[in-house]
VONUGU-929706 format. One record per atom (N, C-alpha, C): atom name; residue in three letters; x, y, z; residue number from 1. Coordinates in nm, 3 decimals. Atoms other than C-alpha are relative to their C-alpha. Layout:
BEGIN
FILO   site   code         X         Y         Z   pos
FILO     CA    ALA         X         Y         Z   NUM
...
% end
This chain:
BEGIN
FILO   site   code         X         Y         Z   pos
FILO      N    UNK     0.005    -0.091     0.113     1
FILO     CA    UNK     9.115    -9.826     9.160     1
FILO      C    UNK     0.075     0.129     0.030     1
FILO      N    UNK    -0.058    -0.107    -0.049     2
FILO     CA    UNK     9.262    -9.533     9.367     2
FILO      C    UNK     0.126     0.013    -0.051     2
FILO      N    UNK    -0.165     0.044     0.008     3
FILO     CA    UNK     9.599    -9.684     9.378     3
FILO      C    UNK     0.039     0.025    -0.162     3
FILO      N    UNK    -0.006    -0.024     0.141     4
FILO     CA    UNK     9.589    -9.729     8.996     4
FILO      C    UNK     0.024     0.139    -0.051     4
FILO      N    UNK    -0.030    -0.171     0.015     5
FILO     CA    UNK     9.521    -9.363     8.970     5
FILO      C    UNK     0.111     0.059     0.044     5
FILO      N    UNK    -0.059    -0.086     0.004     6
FILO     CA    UNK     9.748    -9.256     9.171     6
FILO      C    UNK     0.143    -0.106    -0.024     6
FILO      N    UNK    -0.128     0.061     0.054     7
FILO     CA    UNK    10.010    -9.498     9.006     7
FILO      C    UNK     0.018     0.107    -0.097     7
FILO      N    UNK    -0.024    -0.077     0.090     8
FILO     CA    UNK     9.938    -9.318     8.702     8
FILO      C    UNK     0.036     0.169     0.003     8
FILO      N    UNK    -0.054    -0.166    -0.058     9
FILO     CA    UNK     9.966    -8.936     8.841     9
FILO      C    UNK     0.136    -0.041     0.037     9
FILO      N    UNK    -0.127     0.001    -0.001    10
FILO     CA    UNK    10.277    -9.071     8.949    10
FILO      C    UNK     0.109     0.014    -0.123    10
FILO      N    UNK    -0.051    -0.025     0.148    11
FILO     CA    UNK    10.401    -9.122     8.596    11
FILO      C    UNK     0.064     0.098    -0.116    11
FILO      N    UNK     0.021    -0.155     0.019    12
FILO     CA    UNK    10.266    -8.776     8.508    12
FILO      C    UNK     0.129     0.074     0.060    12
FILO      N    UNK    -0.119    -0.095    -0.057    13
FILO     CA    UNK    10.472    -8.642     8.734    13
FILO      C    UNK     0.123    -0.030    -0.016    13
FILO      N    UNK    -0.110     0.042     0.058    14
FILO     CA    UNK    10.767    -8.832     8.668    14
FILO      C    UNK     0.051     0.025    -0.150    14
FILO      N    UNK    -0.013    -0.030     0.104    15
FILO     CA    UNK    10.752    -8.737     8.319    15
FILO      C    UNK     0.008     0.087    -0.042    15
FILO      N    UNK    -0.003    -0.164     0.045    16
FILO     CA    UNK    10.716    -8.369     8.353    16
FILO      C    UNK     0.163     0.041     0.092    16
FILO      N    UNK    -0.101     0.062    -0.107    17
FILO     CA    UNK    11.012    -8.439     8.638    17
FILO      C    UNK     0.100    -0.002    -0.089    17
FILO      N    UNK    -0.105     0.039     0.031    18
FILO     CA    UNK    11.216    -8.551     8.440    18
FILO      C    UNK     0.056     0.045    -0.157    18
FILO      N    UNK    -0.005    -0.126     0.107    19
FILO     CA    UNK    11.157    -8.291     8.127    19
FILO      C    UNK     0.108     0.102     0.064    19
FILO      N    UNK    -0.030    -0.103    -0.052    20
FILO     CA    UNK    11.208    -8.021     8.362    20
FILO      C    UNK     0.118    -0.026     0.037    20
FILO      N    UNK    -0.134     0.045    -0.012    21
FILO     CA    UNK    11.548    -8.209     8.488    21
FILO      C    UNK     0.116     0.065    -0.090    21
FILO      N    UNK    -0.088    -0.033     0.122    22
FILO     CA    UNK    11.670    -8.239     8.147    22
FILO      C    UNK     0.010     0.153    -0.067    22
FILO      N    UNK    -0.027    -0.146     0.007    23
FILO     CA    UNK    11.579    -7.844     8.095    23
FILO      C    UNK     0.118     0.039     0.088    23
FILO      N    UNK    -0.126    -0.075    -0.140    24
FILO     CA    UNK    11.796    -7.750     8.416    24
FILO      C    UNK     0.077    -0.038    -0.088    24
FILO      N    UNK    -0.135     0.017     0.068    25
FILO     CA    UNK    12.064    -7.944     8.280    25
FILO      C    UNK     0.084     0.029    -0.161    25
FILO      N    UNK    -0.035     0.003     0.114    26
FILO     CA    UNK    12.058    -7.850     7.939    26
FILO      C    UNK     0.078     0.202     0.003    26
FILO      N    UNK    -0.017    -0.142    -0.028    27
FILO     CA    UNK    12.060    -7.457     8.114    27
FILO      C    UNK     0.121     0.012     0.082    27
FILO      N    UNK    -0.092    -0.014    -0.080    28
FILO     CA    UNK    12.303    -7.507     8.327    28
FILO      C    UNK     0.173    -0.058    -0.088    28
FILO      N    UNK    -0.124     0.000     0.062    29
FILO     CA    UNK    12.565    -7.544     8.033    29
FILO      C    UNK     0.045    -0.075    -0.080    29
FILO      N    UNK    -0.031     0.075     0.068    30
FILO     CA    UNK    12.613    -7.866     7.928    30
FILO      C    UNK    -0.042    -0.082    -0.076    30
FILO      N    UNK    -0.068     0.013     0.130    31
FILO     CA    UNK    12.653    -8.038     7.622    31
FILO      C    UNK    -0.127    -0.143    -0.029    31
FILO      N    UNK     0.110     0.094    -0.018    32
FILO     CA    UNK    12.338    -8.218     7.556    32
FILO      C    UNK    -0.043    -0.106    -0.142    32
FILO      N    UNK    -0.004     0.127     0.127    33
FILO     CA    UNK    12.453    -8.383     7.240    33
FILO      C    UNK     0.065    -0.137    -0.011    33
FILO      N    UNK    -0.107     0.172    -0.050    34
FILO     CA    UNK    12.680    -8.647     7.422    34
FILO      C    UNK    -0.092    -0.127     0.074    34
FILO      N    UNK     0.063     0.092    -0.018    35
FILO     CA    UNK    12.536    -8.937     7.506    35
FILO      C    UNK    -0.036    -0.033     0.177    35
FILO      N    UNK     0.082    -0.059    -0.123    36
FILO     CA    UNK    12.309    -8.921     7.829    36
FILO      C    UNK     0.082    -0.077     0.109    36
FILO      N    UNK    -0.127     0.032    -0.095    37
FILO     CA    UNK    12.593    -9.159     8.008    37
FILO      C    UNK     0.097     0.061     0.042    37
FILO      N    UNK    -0.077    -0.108    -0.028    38
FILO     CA    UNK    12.829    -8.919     7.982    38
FILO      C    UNK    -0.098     0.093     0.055    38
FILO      N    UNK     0.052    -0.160    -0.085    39
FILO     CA    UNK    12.613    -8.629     8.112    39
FILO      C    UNK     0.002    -0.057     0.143    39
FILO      N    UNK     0.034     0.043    -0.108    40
FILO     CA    UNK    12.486    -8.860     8.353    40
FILO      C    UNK     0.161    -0.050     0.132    40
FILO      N    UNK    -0.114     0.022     0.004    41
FILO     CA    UNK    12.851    -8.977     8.411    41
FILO      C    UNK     0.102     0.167     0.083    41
FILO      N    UNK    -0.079    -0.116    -0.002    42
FILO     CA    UNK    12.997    -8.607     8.439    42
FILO      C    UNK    -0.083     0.054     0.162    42
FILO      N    UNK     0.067    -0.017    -0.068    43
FILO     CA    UNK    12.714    -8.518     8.700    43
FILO      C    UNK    -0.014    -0.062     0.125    43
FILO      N    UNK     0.021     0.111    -0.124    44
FILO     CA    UNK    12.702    -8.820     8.958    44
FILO      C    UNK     0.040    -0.097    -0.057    44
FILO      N    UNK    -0.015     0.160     0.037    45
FILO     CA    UNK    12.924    -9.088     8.846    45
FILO      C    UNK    -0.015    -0.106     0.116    45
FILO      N    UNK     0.033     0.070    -0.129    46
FILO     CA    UNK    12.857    -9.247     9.202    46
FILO      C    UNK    -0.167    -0.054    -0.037    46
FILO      N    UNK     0.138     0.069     0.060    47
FILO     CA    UNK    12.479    -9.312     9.096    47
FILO      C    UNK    -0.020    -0.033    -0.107    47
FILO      N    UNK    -0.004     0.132     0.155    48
FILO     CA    UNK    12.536    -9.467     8.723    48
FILO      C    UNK     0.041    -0.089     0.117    48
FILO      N    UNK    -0.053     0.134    -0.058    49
FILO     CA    UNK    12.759    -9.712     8.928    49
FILO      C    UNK    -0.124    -0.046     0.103    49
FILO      N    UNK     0.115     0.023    -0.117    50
FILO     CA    UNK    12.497    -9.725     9.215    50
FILO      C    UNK    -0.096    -0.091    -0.120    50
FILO      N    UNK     0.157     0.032     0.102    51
FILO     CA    UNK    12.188    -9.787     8.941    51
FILO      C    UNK     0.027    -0.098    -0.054    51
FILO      N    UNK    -0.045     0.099     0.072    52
FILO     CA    UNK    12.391   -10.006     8.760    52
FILO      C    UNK     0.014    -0.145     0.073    52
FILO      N    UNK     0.029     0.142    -0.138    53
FILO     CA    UNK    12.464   -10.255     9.098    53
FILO      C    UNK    -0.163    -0.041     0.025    53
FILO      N    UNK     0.150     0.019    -0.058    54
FILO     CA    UNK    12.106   -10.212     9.194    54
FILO      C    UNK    -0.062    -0.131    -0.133    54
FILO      N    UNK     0.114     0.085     0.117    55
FILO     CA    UNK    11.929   -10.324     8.859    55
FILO      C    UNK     0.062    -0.158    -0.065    55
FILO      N    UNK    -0.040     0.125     0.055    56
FILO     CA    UNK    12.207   -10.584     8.789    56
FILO      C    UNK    -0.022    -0.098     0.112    56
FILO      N    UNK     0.006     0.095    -0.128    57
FILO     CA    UNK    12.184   -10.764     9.126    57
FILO      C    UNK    -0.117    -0.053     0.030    57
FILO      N    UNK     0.110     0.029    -0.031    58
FILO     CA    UNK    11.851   -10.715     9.246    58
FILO      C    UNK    -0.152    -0.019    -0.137    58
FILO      N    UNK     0.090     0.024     0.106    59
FILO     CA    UNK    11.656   -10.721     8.918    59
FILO      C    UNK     0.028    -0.072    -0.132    59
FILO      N    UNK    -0.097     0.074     0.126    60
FILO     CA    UNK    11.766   -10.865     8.588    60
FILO      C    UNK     0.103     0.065    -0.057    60
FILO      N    UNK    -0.075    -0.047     0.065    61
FILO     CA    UNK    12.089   -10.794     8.452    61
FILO      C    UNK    -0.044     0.047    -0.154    61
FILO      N    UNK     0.063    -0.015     0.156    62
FILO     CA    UNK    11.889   -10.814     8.104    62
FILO      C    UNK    -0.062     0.118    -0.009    62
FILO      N    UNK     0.060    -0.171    -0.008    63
FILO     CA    UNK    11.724   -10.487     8.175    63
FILO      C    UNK     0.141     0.118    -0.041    63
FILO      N    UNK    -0.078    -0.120     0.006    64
FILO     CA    UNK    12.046   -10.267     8.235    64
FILO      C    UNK     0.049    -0.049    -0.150    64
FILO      N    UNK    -0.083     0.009     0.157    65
FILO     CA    UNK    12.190   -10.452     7.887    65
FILO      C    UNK    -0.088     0.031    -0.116    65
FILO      N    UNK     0.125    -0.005     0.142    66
FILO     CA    UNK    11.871   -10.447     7.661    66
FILO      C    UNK    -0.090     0.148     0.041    66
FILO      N    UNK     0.075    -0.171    -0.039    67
FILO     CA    UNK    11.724   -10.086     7.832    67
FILO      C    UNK     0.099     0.059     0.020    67
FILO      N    UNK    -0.084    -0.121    -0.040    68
FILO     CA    UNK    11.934    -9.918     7.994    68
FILO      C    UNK     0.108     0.023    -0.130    68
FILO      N    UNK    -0.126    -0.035     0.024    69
FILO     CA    UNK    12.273    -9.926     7.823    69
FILO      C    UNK    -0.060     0.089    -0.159    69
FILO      N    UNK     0.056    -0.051     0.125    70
FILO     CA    UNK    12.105    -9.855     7.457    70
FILO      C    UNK    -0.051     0.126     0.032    70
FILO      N    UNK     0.082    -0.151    -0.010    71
FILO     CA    UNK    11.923    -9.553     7.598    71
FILO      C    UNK     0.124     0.063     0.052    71
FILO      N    UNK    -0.168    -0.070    -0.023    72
FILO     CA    UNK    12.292    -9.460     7.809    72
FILO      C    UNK     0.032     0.033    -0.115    72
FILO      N    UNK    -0.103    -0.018     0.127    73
FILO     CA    UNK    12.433    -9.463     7.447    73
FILO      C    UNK    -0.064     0.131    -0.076    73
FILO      N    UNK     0.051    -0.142     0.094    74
FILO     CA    UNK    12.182    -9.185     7.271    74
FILO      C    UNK     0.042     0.082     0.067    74
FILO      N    UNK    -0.043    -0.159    -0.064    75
FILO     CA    UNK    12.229    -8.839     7.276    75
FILO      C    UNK    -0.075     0.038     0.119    75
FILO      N    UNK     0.056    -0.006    -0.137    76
FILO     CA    UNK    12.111    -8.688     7.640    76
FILO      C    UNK    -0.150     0.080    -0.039    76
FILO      N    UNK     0.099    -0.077     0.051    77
FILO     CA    UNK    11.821    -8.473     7.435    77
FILO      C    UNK    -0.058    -0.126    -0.059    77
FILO      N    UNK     0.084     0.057     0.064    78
FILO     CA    UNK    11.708    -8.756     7.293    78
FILO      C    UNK    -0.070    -0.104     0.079    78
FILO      N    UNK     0.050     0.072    -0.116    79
FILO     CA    UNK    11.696    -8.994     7.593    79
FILO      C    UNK    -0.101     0.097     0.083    79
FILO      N    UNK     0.082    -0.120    -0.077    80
FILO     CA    UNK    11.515    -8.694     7.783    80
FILO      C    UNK    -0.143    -0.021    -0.073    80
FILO      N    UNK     0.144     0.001     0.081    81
FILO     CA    UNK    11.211    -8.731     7.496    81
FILO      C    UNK     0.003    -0.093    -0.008    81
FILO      N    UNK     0.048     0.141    -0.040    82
FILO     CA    UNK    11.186    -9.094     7.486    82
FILO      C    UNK    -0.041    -0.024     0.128    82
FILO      N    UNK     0.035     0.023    -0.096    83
FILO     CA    UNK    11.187    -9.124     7.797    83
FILO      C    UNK    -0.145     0.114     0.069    83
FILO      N    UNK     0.105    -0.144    -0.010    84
FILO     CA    UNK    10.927    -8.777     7.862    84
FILO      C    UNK    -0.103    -0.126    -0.060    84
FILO      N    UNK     0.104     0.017     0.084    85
FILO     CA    UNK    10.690    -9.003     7.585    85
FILO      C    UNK    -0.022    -0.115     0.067    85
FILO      N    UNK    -0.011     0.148    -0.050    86
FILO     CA    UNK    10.744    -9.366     7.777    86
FILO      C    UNK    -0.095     0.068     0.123    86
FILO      N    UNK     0.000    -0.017    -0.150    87
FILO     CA    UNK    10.665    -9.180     8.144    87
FILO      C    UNK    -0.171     0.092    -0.055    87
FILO      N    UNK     0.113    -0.108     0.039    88
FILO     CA    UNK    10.357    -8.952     7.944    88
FILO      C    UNK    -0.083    -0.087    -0.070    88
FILO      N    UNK     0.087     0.089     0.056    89
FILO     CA    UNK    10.183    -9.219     7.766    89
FILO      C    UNK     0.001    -0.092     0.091    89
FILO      N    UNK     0.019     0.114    -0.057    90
FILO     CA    UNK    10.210    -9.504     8.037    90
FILO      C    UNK    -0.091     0.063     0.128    90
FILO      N    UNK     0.111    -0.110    -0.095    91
FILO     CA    UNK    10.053    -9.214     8.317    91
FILO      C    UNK    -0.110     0.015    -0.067    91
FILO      N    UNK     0.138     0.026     0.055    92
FILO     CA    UNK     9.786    -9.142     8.088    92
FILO      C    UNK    -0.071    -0.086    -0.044    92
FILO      N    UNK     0.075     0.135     0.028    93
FILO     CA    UNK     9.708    -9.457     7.969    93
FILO      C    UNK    -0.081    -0.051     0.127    93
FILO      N    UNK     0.046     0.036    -0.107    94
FILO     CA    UNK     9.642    -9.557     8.320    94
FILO      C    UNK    -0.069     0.115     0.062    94
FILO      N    UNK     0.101    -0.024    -0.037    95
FILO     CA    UNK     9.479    -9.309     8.431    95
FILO      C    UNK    -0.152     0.022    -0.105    95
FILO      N    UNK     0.055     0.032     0.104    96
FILO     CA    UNK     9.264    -9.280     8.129    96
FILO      C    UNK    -0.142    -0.177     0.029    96
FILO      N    UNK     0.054     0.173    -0.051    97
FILO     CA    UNK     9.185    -9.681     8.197    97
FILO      C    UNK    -0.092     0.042     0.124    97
FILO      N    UNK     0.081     0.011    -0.080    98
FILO     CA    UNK     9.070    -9.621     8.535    98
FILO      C    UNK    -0.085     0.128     0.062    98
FILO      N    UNK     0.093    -0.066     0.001    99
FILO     CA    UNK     8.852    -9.331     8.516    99
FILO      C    UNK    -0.105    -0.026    -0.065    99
FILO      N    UNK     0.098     0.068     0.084   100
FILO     CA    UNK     8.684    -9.539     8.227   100
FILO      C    UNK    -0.068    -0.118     0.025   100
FILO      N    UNK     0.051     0.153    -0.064   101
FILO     CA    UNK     8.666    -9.869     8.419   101
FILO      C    UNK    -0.109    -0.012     0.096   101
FILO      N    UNK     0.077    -0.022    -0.155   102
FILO     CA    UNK     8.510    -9.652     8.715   102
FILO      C    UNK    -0.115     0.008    -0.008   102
FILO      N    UNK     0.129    -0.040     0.069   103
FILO     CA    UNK     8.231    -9.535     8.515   103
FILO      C    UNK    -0.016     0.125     0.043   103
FILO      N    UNK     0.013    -0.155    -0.037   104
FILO     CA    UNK     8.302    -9.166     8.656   104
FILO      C    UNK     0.072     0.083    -0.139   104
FILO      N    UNK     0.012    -0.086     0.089   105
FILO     CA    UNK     8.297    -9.004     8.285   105
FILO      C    UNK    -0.058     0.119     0.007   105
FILO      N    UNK     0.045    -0.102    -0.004   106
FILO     CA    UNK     8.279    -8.655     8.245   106
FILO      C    UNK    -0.140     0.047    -0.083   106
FILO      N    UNK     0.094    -0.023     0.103   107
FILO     CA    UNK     7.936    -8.569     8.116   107
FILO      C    UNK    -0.040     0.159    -0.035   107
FILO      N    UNK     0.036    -0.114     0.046   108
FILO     CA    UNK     7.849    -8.253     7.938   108
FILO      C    UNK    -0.159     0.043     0.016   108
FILO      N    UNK     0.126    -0.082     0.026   109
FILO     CA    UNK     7.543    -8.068     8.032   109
FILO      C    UNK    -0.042     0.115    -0.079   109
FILO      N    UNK     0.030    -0.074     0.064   110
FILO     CA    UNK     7.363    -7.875     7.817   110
FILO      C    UNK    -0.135     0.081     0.009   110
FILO      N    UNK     0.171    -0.052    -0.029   111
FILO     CA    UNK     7.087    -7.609     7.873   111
FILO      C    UNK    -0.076     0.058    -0.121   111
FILO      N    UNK     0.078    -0.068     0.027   112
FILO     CA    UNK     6.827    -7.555     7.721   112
FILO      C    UNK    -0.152     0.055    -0.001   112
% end
């Protein structure tokens, strides 16, 4: 159950991670209406190509064509909030789940 948890804090954090990213980069100048390949592209074209070997080789090519590339193609503000809502609802869901599974609910005391 731990693990679970701290799958999901991972999530969390990956999701505020990767907000705060897309802030820097949106502060640091550029042009966050081009499509998040290009930013991503302009920034480290050595890791698109990298990410792109990885997920086609070792995982399914059907991922980088049916996920990835479609999300590459939106604007970089818009991939930034899909992705923020994917990484913020799948963390809370899970942890959510296994604070409820544990039976460690917060209970409200009340005096009187």
């Amino acid at each position: 159950m731990n693990a679970l948890r701290l799958l999901g804090r991972f999530f969390l954090l990956l999701a505020f991670a990767e907000v705060a990213i897309g802030i820097w980069i949106w502060l640091a100048g550029h042009d966050v209406t081009r499509s998040a390949g290009e930013v991503w592209y302009a920034l480290e074209p050595g890791s698109l190509n990298f990410s792109q070997a990885i997920v086609q080789r070792y995982l399914l090519p059907e991922i980088w064509e049916q996920v990835a590339v479609p999300l590459l193609l939106r604007p970089f503000w818009e991939s930034v909030v899909l992705l923020f809502i994917l990484f913020l609802v799948t963390g809370s869901g899970i942890v959510y789940f296994t604070v409820y599974l544990s039976g460690h609910r917060r209970r409200i005391h009340t005096k009187e």
